[in-house]
N, C-alpha and C positions, 0 to 999 in steps of 0.2 A: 558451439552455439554462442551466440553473443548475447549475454547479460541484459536482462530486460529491467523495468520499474516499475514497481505496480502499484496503485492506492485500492486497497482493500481494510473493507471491515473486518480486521483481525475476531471480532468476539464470533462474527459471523461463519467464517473461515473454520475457525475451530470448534465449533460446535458440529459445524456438517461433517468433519471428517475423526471424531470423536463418536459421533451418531454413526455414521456408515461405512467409517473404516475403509475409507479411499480419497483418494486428492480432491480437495475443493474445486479446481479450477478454477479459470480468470475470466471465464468468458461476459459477466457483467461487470466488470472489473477497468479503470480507465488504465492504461498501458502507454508507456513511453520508450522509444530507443535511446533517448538522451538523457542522462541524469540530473544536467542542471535546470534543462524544461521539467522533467521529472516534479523537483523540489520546487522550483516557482512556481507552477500550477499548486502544487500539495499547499503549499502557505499561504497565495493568493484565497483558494477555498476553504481555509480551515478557518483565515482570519475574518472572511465573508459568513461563515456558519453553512457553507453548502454540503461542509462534511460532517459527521457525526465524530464525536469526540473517538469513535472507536476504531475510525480509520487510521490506518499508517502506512506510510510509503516503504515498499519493501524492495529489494534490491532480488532478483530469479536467475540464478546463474548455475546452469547444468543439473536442475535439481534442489539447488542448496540454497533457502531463503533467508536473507536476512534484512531486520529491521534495518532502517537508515533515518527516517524522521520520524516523529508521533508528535504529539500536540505540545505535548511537555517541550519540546524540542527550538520551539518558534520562540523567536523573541519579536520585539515589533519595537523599531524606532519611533 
């Protein structure tokens, strides 16, 4: 399977699968096949305020997630 990207509200994410002890899912979640569209969209909208501080771009590959950007992340020329 090839490696997705996802921007998800991590606080959100973990709460629901802490609560009911199964996979959040992505299905309101925005998804990309490209990492570097990925990352432009994720900073374009966090530097806009369209995202909530508690979203992060997370990298879904076979199962195994992992952070790749957060807010902390961004710099701005």
């Amino acid at each position: 399977m090839k490696p997705r990207f996802i921007i998800v509200d991590r606080a959100e994410r973990d709460n629901f699968e802490i609560k009911w002890q199964m996979p959040y899912g992505y299905n309101g979640c925005r998804i990309f096949d490209d990492e570097v569209k990925a990352i432009e969209f994720y900073k374009d909208n966090m530097g806009k305020n369209n995202l909530s501080d508690g979203h992060v771009l997370e990298r879904y590959d076979n199962g195994i997630k992992n952070i790749i950007c957060k807010k902390e992340d961004i710099t701005y020329e």
